[in-house]
C-alpha positions as a Markdown table, in Angstrom:
| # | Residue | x | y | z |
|---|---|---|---|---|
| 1 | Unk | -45.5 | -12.7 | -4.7 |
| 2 | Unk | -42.8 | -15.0 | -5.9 |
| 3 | Unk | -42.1 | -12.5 | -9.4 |
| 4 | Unk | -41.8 | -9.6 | -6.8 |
| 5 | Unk | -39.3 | -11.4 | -4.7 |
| 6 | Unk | -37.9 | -12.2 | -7.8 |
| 7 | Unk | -37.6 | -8.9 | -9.2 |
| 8 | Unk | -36.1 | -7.7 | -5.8 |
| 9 | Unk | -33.8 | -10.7 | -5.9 |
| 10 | Unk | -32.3 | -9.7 | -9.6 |
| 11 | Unk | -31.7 | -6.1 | -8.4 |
| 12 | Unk | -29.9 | -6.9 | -5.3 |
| 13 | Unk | -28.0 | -8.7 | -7.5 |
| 14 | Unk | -27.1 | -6.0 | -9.9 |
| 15 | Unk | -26.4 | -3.6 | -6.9 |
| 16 | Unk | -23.6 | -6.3 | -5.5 |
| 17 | Unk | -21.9 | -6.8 | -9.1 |
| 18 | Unk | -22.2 | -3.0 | -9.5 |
| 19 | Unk | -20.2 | -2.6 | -6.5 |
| 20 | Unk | -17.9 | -5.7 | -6.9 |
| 21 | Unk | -14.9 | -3.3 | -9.1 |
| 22 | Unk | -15.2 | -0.9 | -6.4 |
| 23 | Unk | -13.7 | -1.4 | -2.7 |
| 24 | Unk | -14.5 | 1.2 | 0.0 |
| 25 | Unk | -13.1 | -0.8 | 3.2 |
| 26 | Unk | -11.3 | -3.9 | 4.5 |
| 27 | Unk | -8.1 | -4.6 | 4.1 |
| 28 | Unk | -5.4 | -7.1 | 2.8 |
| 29 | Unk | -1.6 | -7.9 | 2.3 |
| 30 | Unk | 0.7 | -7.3 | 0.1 |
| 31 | Unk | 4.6 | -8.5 | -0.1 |
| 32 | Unk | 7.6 | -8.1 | -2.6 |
| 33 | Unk | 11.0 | -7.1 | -3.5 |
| 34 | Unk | 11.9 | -3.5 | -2.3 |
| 35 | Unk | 15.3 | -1.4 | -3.6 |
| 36 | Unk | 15.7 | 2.1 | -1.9 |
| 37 | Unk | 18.7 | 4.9 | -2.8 |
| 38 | Unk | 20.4 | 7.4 | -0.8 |
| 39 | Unk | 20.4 | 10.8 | -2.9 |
| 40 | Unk | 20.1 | 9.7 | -6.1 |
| 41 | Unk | 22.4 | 9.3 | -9.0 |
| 42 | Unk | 22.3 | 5.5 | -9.0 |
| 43 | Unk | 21.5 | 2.9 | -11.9 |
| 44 | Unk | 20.5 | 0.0 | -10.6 |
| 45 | Unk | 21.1 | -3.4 | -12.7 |
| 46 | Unk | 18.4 | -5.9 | -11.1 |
| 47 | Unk | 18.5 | -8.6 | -13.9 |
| 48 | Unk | 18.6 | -8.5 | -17.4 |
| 49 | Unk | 15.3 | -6.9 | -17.9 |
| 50 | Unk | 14.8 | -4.6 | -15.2 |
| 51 | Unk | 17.4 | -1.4 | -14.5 |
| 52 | Unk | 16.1 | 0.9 | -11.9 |
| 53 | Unk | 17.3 | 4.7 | -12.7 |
| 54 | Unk | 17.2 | 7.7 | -10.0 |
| 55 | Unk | 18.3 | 10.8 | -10.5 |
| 56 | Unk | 20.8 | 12.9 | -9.0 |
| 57 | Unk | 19.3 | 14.7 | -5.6 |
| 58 | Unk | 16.4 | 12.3 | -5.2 |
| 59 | Unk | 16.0 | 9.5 | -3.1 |
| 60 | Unk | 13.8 | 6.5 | -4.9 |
| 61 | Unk | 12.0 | 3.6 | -3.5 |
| 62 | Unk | 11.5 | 0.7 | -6.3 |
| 63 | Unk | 9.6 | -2.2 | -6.4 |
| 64 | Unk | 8.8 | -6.1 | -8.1 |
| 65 | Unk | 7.4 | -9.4 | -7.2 |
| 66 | Unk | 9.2 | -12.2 | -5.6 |
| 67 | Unk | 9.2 | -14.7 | -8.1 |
| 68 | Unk | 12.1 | -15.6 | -10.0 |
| 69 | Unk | 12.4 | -14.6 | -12.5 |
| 70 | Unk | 11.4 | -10.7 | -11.2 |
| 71 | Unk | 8.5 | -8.6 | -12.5 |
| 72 | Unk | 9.5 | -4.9 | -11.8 |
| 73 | Unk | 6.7 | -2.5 | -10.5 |
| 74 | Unk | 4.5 | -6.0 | -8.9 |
| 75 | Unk | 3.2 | -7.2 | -6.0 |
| 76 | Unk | 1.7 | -10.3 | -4.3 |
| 77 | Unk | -1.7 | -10.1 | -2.9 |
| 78 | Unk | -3.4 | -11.8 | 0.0 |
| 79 | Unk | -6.5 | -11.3 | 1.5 |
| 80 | Unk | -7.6 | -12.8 | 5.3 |
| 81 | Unk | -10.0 | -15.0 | 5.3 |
| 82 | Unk | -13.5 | -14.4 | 6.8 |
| 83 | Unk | -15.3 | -11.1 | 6.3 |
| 84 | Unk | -13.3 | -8.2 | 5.9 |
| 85 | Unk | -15.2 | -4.9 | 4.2 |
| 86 | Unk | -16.0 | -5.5 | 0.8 |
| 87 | Unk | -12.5 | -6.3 | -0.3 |
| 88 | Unk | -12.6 | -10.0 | -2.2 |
| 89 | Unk | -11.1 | -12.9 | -1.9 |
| 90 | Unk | -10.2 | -12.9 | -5.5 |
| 91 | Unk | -8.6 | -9.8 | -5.4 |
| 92 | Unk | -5.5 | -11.9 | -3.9 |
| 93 | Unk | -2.7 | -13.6 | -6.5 |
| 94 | Unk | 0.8 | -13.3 | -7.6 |
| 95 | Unk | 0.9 | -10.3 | -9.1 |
| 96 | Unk | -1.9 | -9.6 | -8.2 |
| 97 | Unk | -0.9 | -6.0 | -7.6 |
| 98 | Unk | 0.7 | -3.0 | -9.9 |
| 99 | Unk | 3.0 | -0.8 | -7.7 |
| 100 | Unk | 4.1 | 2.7 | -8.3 |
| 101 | Unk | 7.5 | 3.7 | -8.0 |
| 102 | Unk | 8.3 | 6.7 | -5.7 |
| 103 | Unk | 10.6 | 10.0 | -5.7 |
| 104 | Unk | 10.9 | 12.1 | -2.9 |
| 105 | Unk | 10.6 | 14.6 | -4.0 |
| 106 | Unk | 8.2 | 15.0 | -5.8 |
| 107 | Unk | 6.2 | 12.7 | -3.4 |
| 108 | Unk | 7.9 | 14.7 | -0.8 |
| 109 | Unk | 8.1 | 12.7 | 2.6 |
| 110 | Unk | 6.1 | 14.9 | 5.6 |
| 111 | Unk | 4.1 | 16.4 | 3.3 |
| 112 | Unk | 0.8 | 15.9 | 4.5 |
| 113 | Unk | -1.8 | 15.8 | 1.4 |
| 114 | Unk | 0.3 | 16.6 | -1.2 |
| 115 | Unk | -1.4 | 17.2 | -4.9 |
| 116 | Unk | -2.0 | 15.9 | -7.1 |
| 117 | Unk | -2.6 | 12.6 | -5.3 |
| 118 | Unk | -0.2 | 10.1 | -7.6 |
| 119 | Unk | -1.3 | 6.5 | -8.8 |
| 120 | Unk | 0.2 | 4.3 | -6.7 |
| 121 | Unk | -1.6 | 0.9 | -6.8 |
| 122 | Unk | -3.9 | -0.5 | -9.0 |
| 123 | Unk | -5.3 | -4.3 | -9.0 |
| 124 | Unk | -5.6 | -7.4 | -12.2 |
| 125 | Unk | -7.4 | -9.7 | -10.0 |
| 126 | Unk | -11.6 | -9.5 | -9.1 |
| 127 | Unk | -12.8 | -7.2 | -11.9 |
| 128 | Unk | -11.3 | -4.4 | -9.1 |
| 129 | Unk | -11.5 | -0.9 | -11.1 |
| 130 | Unk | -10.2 | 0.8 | -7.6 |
| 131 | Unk | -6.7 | 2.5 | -7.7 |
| 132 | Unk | -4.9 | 3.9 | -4.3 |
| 133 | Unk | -3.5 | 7.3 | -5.1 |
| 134 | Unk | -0.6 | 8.1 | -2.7 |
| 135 | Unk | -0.7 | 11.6 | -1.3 |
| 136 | Unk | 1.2 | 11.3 | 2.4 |
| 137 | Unk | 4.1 | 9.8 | 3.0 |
| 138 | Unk | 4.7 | 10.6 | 6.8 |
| 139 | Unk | 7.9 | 10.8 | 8.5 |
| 140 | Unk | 9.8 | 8.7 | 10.1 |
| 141 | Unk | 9.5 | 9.1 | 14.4 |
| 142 | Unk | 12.7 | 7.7 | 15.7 |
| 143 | Unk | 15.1 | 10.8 | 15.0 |
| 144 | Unk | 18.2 | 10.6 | 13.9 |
| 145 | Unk | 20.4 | 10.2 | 17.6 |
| 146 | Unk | 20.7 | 6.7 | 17.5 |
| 147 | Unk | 22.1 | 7.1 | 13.8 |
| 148 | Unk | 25.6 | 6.6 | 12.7 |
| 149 | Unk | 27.7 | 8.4 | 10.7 |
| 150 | Unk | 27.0 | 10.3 | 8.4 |
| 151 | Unk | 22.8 | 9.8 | 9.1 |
| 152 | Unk | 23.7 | 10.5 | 12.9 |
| 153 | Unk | 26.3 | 10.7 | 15.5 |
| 154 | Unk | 25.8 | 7.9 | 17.3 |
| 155 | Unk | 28.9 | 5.5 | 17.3 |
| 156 | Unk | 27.8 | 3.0 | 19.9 |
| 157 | Unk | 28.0 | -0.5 | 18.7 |
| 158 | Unk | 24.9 | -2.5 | 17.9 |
| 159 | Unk | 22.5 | -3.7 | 20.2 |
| 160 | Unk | 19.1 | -4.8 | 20.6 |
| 161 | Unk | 16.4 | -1.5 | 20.9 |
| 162 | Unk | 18.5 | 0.8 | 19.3 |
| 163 | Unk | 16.6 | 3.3 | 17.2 |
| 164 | Unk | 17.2 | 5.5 | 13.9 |
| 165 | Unk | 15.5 | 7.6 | 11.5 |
| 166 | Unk | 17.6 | 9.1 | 9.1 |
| 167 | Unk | 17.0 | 13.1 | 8.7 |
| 168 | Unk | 14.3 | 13.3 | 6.2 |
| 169 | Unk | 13.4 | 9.7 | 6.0 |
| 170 | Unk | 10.4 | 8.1 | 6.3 |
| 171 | Unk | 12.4 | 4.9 | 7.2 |
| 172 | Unk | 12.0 | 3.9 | 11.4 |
| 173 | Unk | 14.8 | 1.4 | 11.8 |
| 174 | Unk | 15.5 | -0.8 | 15.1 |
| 175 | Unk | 18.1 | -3.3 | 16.0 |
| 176 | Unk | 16.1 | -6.6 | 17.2 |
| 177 | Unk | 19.7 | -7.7 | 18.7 |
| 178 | Unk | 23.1 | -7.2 | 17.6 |
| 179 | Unk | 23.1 | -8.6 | 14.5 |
| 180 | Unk | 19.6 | -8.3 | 13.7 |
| 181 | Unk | 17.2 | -5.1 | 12.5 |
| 182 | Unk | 14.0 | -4.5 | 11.1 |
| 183 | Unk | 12.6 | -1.2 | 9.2 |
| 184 | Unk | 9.3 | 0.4 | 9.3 |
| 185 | Unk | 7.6 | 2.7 | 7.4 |
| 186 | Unk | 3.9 | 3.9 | 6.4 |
| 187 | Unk | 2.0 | 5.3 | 3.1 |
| 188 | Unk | -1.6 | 6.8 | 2.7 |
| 189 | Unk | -3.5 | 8.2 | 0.6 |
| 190 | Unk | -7.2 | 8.3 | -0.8 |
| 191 | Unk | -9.0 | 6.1 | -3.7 |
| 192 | Unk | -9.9 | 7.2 | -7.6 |
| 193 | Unk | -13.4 | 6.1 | -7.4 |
| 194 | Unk | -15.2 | 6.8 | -4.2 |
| 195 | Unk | -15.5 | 10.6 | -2.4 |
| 196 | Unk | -14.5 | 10.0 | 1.3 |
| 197 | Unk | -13.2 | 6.5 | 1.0 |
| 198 | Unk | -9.1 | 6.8 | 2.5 |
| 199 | Unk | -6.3 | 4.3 | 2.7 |
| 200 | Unk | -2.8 | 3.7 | 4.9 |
| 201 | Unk | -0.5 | 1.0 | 4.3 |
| 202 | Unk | 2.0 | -0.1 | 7.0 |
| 203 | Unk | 5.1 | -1.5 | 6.0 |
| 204 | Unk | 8.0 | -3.6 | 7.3 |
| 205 | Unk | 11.1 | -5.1 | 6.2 |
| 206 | Unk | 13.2 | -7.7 | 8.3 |
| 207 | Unk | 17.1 | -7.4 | 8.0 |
| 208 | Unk | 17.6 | -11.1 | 9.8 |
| 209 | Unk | 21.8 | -11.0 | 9.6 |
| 210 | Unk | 22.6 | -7.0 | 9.6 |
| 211 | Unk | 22.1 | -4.1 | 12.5 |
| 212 | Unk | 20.6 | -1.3 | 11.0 |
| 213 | Unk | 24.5 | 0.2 | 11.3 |
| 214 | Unk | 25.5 | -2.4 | 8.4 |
| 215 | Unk | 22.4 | -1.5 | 6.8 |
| 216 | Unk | 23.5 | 2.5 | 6.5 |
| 217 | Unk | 26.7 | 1.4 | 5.6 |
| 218 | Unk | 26.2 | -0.4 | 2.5 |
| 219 | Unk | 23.6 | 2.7 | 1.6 |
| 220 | Unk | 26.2 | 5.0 | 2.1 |
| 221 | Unk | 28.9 | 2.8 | 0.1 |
| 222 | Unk | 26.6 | 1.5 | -2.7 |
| 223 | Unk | 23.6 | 3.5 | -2.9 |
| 224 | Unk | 20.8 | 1.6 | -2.1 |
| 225 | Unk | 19.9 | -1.8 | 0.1 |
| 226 | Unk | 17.8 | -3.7 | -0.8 |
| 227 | Unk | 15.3 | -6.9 | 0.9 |
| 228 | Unk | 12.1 | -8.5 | 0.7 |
| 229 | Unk | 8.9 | -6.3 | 2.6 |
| 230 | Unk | 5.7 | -7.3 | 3.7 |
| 231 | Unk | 3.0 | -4.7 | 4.1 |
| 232 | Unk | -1.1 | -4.2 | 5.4 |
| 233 | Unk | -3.2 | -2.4 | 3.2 |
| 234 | Unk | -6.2 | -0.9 | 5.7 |
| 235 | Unk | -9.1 | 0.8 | 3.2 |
| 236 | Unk | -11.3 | 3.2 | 5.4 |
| 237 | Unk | -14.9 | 4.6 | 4.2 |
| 238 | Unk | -18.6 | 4.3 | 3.2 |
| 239 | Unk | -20.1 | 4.9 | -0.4 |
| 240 | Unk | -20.8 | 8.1 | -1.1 |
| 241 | Unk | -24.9 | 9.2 | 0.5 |
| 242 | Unk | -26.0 | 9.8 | -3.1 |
| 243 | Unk | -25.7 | 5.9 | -4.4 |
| 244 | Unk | -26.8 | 5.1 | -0.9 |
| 245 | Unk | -30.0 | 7.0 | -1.4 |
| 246 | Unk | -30.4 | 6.1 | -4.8 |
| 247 | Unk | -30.4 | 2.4 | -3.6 |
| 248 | Unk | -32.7 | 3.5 | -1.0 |
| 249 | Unk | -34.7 | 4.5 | -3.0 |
| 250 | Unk | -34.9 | 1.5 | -5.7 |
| 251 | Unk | -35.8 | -0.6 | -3.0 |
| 252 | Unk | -38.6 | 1.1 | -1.2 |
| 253 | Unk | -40.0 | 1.3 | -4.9 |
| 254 | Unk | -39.5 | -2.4 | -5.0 |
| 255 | Unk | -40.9 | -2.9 | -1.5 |
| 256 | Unk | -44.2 | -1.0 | -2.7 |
| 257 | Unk | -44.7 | -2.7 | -5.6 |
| 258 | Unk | -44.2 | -6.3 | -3.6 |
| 259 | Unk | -47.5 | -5.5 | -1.8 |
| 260 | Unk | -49.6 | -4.0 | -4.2 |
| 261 | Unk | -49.3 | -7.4 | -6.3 |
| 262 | Unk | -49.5 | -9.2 | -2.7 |
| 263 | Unk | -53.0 | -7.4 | -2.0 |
| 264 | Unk | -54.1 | -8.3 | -5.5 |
């Protein structure tokens, strides 16, 4: 009896480290340094090893860590304590994540679905083999009335719960106060490894000295803006049926070989 429980006990146990490089659901937090351009045609000179380039006519999101000094295309992973899918607690670190820079297009914005799905995030940490490919990028919801000039033509001054998405944007920006804004936006896409398994990631950004009018401004005059961003990672699925039934399976086999050398 105790061999069989044994036996049982090993496989279980090669079943759980079979599945710890793969996550299916859960979620966890990312944060970092975030740069994004207006049309394109800007070099960016973020430190002595890292130079963001996007090209003429298309509008680039770039990423790094938060450490100093800055590790382009990185960021910082945490995961919530207690149980949360089968996401683990050692997939969180410094760097514990590599980030994907974007270009709309060709990662065009309100394009539901687009293909091929891009890499967008892979992992260093937990023996994770998972990557997030990106294939949405939905739009912003705000519309462009509350915008200024030349994103909108609104030229009220700023106040707290005004609104603005700039036309083709995925960017939802709100003024917290006068002299205070914040920026939404949200990726998804589905996963490399698993049939079925999908993924969204909302993000946020907190401008705690500029209205999102200054904000437009200095895009308009330089660019891009950039700031820190903090984002939740939510992973949504089940393994696909045929390794459920194939560990079905195992274990009924197991099961009926527990009592035959119990009835011995």
């Amino acid at each position: 009896m105790r061999r069989g429980i044994a036996i049982i006990g090993v496989v279980l146990g090669m079943a759980a480290s079979s599945f710890a490089s793969t996550i299916t659901n859960g979620s966890f937090d990312i944060t970092g340094n975030i740069w994004v351009t207006g049309n394109g045609g800007v070099t960016i000179v973020v430190s002595p090893t890292i130079t963001f380039v996007c090209p003429a006519g298309v509008s680039c999101i770039f990423w790094a860590d938060t450490s100093a000094p800055l590790i382009a295309n990185k960021a910082n992973v945490t995961v919530p304590g207690g149980p949360n899918g089968d996401i683990p607690p050692a997939l969180a670190g410094n760097d514990a994540a590599n980030v994907s820079n974007l270009m709309n297009p060709p990662e065009t914005v309100g394009n539901a679905g687009f293909a091929p799905a891009m890499l967008y995030m892979s992992f260093n940490n937990a023996g994770v083999t998972t990557q997030l490919l990106l294939n949405q990028i939905p739009p912003g919801i705000d519309g462009n009335a509350g915008c200024p000039p030349p994103f909108g033509p609104s030229v009220a001054a700023p106040a707290a719960g005004q609104i603005c998405t700039p036309p083709g944007s995925l960017f939802n920006l709100q003024n917290l106060s006068s002299t205070k804004s914040s920026v939404s936006w949200q990726l998804a896409g589905i996963t490399n490894d698993t049939p079925g398994v999908t993924w969204s990631g909302t993000y946020t950004s907190q401008f705690n000295t500029q209205p999102f009018q200054t904000v437009l401004a200095n895009l308009a005059a330089n660019g891009f803006v950039t700031n820190t961003y903090s984002a939740n990672i939510t992973l949504t699925g089940v393994p696909e049926p045929a390794t459920l039934f194939m560990i079905g399976t195992g274990l009924i086999g197991l099961a009926a070989l527990v009592r035959r050398r119990v009835s011995k």
